[in-house]
N, C-alpha and C positions, 0 to 999 in steps of 0.2 A: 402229097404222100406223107413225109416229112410231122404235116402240122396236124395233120388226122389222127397218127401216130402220138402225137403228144400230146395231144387232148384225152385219148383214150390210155393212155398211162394217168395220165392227170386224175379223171373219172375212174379208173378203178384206185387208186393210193385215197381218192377223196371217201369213195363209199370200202375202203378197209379201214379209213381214220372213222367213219360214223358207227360201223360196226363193232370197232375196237373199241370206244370210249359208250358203246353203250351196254355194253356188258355188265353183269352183277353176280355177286355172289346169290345163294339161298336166302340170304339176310339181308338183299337191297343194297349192298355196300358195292363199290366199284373197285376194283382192282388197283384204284393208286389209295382207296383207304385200309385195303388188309395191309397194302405194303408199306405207310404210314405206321398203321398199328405193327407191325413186323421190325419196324424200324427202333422205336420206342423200347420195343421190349428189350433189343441187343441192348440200346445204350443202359438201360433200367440193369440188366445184368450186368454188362463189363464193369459198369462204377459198381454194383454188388461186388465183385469178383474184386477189384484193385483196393474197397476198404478194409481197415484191417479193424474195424468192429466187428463188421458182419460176415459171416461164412455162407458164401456163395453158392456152396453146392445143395447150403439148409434149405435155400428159396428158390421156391418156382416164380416166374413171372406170368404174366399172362395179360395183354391187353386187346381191348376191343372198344371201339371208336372215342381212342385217348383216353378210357377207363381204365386204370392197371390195379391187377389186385394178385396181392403181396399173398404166398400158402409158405407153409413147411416149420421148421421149430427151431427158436433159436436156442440160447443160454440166458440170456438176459432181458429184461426189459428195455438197455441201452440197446441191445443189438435190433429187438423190434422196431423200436423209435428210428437209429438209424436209418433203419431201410428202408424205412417210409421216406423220409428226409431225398432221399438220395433218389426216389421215385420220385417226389414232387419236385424237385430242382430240374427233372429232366425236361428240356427243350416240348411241346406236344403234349403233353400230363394233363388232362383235364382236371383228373379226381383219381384218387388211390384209394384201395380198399385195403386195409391192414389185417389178415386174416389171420398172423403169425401165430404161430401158440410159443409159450415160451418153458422150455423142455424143466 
């Protein structure tokens, strides 16, 4: 009784582990790479947010499969450069796109 029992706990955890890692977004992407990409973006922001070239609240982030691409407007041309800088230091960064205007 016992070992019928935990084979059949066993066989259902094993077919939610198949069906859980085969899941996808609309874009083919799997649920540990939006949360990759999700992850990226905080760190892309929080070192936005603690320089004190760039102002944090100018720049939107946005990344998608280690893509990150830099919107909004700064003051300077330093503070564009920066913020690139500080997206491509981040741990996952494939490629940055610098879209900043600069005000």
């Amino acid at each position: 009784m016992k070992k019928s029992r935990l084979v059949f706990i066993l066989l259902v955890c094993v077919g939610i582990l198949f069906v859980v890692s085969a899941c996808r977004t609309p874009a083919g992407r799997t649920t540990g790479e939006v949360v990759d990409d999700a992850t990226i973006t905080t760190k892309v922001k929080a070192k936005i947010f603690k320089d004190e070239t760039v102002s944090g609240f100018a720049i939107s982030v946005e990344t998608f499969d280690g893509e990150v691409t830099l919107t909004g407007a700064v003051d300077s041309e330093k503070a564009k450069t920066r913020a690139e800088e500080l997206a491509r230091s981040t741990h996952g960064v494939r490629k940055v796109n610098n879209l900043i205007k600069i005000k």
